[in-house]
mmCIF file of the N, C-alpha and C atoms, coordinates in Angstrom:
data_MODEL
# 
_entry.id   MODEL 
# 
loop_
_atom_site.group_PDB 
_atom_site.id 
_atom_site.type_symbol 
_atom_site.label_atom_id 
_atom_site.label_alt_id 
_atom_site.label_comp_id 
_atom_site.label_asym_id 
_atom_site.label_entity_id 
_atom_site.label_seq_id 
_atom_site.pdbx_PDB_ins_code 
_atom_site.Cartn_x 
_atom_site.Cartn_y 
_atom_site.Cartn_z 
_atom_site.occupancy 
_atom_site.B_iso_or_equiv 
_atom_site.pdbx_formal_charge 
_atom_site.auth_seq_id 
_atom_site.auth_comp_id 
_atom_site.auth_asym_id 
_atom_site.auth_atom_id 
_atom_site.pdbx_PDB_model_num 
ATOM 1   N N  . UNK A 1 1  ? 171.614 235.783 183.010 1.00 0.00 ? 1  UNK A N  1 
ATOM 2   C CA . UNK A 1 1  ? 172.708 236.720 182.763 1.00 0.00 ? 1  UNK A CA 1 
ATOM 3   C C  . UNK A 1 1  ? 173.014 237.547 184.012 1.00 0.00 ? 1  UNK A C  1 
ATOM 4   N N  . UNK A 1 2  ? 172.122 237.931 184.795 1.00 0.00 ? 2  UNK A N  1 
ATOM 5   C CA . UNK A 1 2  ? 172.117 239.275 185.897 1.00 0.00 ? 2  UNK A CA 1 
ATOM 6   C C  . UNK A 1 2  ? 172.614 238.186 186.945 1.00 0.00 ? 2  UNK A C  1 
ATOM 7   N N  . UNK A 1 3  ? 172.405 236.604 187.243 1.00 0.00 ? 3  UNK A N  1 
ATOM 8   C CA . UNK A 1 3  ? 172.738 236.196 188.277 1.00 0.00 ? 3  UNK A CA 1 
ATOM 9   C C  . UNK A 1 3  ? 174.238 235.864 187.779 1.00 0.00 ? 3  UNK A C  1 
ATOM 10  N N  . UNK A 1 4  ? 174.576 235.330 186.986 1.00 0.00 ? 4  UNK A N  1 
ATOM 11  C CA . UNK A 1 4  ? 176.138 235.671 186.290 1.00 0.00 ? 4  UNK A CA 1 
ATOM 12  C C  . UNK A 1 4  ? 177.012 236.525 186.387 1.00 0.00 ? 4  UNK A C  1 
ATOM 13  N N  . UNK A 1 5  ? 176.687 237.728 186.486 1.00 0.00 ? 5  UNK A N  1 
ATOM 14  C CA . UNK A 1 5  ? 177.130 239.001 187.061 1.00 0.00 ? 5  UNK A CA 1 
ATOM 15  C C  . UNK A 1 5  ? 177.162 238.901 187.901 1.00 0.00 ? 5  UNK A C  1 
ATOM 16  N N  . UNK A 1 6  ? 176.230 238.594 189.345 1.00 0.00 ? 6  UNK A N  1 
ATOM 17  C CA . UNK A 1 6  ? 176.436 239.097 190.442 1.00 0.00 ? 6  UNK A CA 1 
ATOM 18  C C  . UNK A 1 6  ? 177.149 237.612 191.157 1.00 0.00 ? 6  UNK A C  1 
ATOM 19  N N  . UNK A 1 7  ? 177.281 236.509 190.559 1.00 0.00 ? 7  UNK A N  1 
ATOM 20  C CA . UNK A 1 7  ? 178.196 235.173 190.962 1.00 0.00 ? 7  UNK A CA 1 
ATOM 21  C C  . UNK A 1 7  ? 180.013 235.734 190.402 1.00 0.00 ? 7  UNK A C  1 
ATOM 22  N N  . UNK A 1 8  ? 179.996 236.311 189.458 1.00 0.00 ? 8  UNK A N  1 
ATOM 23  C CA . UNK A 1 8  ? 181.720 237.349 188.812 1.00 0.00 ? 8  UNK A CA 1 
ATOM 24  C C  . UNK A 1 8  ? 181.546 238.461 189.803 1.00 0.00 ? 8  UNK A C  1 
ATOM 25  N N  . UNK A 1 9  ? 181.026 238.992 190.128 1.00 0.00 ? 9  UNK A N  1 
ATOM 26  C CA . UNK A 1 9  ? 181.312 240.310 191.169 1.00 0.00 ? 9  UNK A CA 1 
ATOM 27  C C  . UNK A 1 9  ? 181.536 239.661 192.393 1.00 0.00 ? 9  UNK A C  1 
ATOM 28  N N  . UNK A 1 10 ? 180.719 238.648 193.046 1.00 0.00 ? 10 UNK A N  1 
ATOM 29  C CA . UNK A 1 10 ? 180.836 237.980 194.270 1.00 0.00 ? 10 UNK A CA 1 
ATOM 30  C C  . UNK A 1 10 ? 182.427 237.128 194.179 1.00 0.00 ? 10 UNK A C  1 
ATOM 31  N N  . UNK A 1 11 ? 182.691 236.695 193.514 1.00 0.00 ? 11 UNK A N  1 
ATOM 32  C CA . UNK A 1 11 ? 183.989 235.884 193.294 1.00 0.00 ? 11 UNK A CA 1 
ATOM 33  C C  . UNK A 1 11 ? 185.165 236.645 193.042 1.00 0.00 ? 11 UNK A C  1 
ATOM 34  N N  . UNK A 1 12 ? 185.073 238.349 192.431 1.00 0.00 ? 12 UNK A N  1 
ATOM 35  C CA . UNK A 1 12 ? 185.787 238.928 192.863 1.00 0.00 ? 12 UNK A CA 1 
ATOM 36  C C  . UNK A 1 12 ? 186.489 239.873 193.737 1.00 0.00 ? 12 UNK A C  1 
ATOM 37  N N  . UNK A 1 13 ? 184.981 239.652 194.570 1.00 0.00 ? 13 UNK A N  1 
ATOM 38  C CA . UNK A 1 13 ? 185.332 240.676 195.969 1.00 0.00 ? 13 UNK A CA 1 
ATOM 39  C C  . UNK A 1 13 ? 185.739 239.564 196.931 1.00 0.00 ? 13 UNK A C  1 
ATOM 40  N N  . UNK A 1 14 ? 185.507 237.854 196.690 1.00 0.00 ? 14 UNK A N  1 
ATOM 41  C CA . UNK A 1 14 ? 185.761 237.364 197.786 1.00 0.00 ? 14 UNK A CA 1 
ATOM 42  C C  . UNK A 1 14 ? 187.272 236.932 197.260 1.00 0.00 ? 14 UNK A C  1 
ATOM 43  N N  . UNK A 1 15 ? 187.865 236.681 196.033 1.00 0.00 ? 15 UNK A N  1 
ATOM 44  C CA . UNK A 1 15 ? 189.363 236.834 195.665 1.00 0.00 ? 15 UNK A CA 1 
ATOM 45  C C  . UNK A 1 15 ? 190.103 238.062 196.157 1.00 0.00 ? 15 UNK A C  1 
ATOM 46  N N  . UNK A 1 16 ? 189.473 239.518 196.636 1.00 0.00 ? 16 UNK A N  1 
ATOM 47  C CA . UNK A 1 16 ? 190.479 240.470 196.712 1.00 0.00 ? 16 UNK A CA 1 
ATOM 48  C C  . UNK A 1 16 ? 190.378 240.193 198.767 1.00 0.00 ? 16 UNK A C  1 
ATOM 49  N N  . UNK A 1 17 ? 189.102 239.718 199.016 1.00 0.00 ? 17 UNK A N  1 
ATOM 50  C CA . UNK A 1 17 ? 189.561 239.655 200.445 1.00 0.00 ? 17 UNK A CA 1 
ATOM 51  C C  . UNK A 1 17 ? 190.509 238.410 201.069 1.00 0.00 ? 17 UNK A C  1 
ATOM 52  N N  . UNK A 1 18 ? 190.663 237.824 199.994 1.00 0.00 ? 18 UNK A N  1 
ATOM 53  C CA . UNK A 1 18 ? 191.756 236.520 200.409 1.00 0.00 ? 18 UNK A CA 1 
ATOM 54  C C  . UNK A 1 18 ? 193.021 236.830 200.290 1.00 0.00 ? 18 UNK A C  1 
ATOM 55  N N  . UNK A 1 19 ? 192.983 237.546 199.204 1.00 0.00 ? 19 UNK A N  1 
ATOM 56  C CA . UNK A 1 19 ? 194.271 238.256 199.083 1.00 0.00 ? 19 UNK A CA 1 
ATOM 57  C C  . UNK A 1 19 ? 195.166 239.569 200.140 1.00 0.00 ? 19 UNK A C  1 
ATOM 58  N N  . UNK A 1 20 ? 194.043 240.259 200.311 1.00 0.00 ? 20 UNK A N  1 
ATOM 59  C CA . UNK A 1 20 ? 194.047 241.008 201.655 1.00 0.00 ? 20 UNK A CA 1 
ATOM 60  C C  . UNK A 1 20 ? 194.760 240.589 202.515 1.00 0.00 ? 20 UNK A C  1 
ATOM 61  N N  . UNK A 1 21 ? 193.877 239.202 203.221 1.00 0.00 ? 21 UNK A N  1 
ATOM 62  C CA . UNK A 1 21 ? 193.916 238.616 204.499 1.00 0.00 ? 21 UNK A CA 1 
ATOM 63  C C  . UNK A 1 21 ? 195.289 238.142 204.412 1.00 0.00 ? 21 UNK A C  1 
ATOM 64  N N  . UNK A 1 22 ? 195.923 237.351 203.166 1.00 0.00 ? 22 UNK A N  1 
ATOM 65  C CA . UNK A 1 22 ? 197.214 236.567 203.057 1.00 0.00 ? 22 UNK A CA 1 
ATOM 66  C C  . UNK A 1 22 ? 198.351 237.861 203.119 1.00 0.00 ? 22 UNK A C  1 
ATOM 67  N N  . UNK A 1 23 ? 198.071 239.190 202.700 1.00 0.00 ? 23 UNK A N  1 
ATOM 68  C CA . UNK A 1 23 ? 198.890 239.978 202.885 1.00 0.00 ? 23 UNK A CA 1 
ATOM 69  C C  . UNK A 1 23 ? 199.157 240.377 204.289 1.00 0.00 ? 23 UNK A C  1 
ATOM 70  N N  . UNK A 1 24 ? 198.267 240.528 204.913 1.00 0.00 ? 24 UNK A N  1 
ATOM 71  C CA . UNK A 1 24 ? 198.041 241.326 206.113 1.00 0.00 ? 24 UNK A CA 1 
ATOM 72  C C  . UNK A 1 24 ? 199.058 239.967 207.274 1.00 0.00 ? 24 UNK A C  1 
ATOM 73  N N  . UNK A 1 25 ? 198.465 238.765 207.026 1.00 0.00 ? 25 UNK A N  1 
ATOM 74  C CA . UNK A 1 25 ? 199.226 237.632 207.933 1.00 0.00 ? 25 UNK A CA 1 
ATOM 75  C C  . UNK A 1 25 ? 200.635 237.226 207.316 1.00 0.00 ? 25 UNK A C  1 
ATOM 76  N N  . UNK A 1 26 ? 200.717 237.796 206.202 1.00 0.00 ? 26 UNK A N  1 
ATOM 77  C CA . UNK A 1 26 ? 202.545 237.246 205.759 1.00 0.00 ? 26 UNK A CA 1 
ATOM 78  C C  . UNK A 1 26 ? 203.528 238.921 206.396 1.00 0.00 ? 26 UNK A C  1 
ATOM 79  N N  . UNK A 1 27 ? 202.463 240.296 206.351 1.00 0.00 ? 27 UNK A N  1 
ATOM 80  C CA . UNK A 1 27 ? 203.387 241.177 206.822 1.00 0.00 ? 27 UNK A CA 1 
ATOM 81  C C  . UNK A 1 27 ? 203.555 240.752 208.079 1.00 0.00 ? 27 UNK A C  1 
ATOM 82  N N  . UNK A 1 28 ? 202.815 240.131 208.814 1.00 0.00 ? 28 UNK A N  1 
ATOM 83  C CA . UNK A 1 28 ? 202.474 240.033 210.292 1.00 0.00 ? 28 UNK A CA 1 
ATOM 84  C C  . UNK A 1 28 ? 203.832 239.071 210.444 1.00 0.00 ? 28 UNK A C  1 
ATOM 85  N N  . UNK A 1 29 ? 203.970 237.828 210.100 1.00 0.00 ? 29 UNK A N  1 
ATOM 86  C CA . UNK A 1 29 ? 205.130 236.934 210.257 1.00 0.00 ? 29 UNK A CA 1 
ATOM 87  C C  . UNK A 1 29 ? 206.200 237.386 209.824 1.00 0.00 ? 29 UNK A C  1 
ATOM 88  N N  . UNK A 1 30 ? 206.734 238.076 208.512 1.00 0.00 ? 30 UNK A N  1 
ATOM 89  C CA . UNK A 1 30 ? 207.883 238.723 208.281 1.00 0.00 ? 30 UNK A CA 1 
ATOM 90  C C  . UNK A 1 30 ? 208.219 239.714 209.307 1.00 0.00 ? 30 UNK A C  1 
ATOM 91  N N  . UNK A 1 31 ? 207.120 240.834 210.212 1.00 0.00 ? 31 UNK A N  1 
ATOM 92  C CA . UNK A 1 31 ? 207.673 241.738 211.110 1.00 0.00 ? 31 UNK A CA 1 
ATOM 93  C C  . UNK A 1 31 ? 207.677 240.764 212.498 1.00 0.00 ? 31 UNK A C  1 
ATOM 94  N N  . UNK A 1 32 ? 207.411 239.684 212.735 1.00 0.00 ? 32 UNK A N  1 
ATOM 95  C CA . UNK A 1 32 ? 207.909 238.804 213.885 1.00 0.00 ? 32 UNK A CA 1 
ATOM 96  C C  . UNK A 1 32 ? 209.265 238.302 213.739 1.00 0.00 ? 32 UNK A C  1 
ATOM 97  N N  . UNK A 1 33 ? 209.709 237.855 211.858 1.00 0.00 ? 33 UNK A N  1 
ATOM 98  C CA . UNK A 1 33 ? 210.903 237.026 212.007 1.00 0.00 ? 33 UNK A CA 1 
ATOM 99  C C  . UNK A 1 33 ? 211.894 238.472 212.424 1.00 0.00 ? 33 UNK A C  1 
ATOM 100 N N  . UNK A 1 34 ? 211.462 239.681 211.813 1.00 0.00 ? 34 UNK A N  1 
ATOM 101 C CA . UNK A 1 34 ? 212.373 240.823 211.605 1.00 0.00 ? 34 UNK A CA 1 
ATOM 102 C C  . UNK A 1 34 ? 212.847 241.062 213.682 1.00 0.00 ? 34 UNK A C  1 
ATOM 103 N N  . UNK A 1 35 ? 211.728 240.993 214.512 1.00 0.00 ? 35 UNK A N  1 
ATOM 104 C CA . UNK A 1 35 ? 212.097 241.654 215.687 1.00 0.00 ? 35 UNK A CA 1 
ATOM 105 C C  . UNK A 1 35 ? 212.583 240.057 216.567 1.00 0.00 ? 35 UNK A C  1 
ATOM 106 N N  . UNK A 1 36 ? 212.060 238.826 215.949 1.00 0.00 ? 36 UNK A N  1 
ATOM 107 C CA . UNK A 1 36 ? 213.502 238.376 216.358 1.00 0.00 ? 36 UNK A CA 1 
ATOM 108 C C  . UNK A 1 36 ? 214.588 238.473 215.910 1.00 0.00 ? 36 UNK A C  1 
ATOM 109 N N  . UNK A 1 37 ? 215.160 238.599 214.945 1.00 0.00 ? 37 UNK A N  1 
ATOM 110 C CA . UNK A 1 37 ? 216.623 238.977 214.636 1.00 0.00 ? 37 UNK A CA 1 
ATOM 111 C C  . UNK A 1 37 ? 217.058 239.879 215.311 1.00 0.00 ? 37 UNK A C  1 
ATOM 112 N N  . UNK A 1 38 ? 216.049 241.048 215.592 1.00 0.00 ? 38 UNK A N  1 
ATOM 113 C CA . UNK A 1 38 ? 216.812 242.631 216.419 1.00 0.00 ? 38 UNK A CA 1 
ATOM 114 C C  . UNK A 1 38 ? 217.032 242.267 217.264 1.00 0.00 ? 38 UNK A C  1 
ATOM 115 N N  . UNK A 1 39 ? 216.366 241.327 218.265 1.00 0.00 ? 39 UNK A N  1 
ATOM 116 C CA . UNK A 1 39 ? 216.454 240.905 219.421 1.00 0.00 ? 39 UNK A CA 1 
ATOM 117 C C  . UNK A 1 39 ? 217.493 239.933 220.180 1.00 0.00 ? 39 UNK A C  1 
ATOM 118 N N  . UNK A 1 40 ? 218.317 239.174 218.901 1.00 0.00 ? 40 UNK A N  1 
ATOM 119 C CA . UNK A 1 40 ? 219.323 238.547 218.970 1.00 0.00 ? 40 UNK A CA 1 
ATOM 120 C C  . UNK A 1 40 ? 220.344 239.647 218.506 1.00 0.00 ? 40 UNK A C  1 
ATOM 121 N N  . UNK A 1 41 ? 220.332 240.215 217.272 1.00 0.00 ? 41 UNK A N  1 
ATOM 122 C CA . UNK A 1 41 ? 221.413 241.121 217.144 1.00 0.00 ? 41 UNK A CA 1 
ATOM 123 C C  . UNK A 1 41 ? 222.275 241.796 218.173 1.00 0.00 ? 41 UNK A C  1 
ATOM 124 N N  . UNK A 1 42 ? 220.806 242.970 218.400 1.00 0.00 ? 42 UNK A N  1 
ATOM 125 C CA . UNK A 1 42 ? 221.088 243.944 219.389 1.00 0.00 ? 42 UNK A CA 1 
ATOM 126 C C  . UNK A 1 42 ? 221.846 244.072 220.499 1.00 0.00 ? 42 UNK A C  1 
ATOM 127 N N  . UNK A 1 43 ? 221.217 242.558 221.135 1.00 0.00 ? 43 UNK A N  1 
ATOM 128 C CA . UNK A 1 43 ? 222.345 242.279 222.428 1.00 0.00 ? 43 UNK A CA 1 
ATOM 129 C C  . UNK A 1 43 ? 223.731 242.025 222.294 1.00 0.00 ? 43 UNK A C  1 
ATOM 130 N N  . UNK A 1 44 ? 223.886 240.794 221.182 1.00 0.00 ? 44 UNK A N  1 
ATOM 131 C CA . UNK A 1 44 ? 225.298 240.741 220.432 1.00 0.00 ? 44 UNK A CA 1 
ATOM 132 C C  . UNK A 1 44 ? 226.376 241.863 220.349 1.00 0.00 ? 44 UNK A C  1 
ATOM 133 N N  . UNK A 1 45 ? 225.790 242.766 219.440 1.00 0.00 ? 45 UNK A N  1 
ATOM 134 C CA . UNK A 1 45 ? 226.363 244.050 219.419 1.00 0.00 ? 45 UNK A CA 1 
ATOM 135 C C  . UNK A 1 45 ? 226.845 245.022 220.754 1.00 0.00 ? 45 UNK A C  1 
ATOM 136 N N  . UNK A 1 46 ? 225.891 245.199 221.452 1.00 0.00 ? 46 UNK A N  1 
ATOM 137 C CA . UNK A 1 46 ? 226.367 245.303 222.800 1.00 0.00 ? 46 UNK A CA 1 
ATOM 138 C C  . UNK A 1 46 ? 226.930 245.000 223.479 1.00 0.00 ? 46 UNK A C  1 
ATOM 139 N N  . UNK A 1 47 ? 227.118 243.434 223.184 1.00 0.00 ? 47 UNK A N  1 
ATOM 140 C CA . UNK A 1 47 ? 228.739 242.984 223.843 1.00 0.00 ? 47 UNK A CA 1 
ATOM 141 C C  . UNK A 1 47 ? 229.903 242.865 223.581 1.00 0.00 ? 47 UNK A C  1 
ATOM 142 N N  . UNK A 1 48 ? 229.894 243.230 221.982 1.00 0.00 ? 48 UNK A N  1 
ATOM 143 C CA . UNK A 1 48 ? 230.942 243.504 221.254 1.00 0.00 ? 48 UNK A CA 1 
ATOM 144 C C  . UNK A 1 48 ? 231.498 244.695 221.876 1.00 0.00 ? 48 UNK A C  1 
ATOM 145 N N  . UNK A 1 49 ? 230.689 245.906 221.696 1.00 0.00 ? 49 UNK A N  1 
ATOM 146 C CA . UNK A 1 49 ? 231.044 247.300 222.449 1.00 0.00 ? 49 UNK A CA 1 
ATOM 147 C C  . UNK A 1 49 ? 231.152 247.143 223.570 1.00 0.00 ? 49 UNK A C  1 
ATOM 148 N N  . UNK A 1 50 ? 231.728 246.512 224.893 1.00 0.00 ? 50 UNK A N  1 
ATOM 149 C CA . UNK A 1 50 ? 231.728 246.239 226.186 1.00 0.00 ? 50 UNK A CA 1 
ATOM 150 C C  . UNK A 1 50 ? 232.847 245.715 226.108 1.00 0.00 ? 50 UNK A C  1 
# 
């Protein structure tokens, strides 16, 4: 029973660090696609105003 417990506690601390990790690397790629777009925008815009 006690090793049952500690195989459900182990499986749910290693489910919340997967989950973590997938958060942390999908914000990471969404704020890359985001500062290429600024980076194409920005200039665009600037030559509009010119």
């Amino acid at each position: 029973m006690r090793f049952q417990l500690s195989l459900g506690f182990l499986a749910i601390v290693l489910l919340l660090c997967v989950i973590c990790v997938y958060t942390i690397l999908s914000s990471i790629g969404v704020q890359s696609i985001f500062s290429d777009l600024k980076s194409e925008i920005i200039p665009a815009q600037l030559q509009r105003a010119i």
